[in-house]
C-alpha positions in Angstrom: 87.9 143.9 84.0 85.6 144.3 80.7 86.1 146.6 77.9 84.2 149.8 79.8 86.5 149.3 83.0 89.7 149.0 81.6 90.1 153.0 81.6 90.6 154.5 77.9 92.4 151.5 76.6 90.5 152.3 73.0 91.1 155.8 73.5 95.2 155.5 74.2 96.4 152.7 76.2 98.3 152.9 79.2 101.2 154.1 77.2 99.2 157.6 76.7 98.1 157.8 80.1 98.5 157.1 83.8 97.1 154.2 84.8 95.8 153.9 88.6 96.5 151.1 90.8 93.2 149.0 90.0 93.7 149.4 86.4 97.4 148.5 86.8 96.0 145.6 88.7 93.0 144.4 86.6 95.5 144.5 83.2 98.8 142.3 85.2 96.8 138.9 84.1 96.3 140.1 80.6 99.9 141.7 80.5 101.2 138.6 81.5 99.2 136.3 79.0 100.1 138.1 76.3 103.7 138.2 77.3 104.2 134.4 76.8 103.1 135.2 73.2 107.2 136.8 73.0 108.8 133.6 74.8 111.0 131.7 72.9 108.7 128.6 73.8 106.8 126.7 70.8 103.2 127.5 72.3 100.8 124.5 70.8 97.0 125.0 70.4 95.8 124.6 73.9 98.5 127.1 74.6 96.5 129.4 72.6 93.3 128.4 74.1 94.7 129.1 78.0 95.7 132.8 76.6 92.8 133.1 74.8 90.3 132.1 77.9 92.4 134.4 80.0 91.5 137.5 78.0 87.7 136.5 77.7 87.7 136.2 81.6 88.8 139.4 81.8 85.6 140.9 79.6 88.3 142.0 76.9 87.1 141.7 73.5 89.6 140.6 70.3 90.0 144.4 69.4 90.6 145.6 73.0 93.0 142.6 73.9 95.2 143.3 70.5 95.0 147.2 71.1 96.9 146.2 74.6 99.1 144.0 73.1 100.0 146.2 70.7 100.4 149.4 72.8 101.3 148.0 76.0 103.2 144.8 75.9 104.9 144.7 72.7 107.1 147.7 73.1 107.7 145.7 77.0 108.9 142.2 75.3 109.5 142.8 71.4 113.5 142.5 72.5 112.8 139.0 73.0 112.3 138.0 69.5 115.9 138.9 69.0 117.5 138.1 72.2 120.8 135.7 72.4 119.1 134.0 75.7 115.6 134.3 74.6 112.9 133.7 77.5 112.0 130.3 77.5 109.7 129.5 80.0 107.7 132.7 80.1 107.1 135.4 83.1 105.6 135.1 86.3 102.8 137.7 87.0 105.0 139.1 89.5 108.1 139.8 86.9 105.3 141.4 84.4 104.1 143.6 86.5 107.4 145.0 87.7 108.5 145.1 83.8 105.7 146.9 82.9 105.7 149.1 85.8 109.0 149.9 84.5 107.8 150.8 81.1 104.8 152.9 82.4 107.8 155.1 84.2 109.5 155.9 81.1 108.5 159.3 79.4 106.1 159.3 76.8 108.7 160.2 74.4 110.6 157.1 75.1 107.4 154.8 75.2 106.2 156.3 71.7 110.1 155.2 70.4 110.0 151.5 72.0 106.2 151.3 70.2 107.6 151.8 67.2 110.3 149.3 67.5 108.0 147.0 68.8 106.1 147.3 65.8 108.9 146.0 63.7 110.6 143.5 65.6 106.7 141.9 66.6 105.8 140.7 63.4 105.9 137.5 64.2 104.1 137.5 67.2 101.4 139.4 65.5 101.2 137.1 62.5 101.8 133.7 64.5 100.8 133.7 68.0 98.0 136.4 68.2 96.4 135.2 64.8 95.8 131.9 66.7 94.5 133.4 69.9 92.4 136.3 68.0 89.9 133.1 66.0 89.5 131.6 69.4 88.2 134.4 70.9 86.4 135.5 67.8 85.0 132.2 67.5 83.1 132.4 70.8 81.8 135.9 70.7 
């Protein structure tokens, strides 16, 4: 997957359109690296350096990887940041794919209102985790 074969991620993300089955496919490893960035786990720096690697091997970008994030996993596994038995030890590529399958069923009004409450409840994501993964993969492009 690189930035041109990842379908109109830029353009809208898969929460604006339908994704097929190879695009669905090539975005399950990056779904479920960014996931662990909303586990209740304290990731460390070579934490950050695994997700990090993960996106670059998928030809994503810092702008394309935080635009999928932001639009696609965020409003998946925001309510983890808040939950009373948080995730601790992350999702299996199997259990991210069916969660986002899930999401990518929901009506586009009802993934535009879970966007906006990822925004708010993923602040610290956005400021702690992806900060930390972002300069690694700036720093090596």
């Amino acid at each position: 997957m690189t930035n041109e074969t990842i379908g109109s991620v830029q353009d809208g993300a898969a929460a604006e359109h339908s994704l097929g089955e190879d695009e669905i496919q090539a975005r399950v490893p990056v779904w479920t690296a960014l996931a662990q960035l909303f586990s209740d786990n304290t990731m460390h720096s070579a934490d950050f350096d695994a997700t990090a690697a993960e996106l670059k091997a998928a030809g994503l970008d810092a702008a394309c990887a935080r635009h999928i994030l932001v639009h696609e996993v965020a409003p998946v596994f925001y309510e983890q940041l808040s939950a009373t038995e948080a995730n601790w030890t992350g999702w299996s590529a199997a259990e991210v794919e069916r969660m986002m399958r899930e999401y990518l069923a929901k009506t586009s009004a009802r993934r535009k209102w879970l966007g906006v409450q990822a925004g708010r409840m993923s602040r610290r994501v956005m400021l702690g985790g992806w900060d930390a993964v972002e300069r690694r993969m700036l720093a090596v492009e």
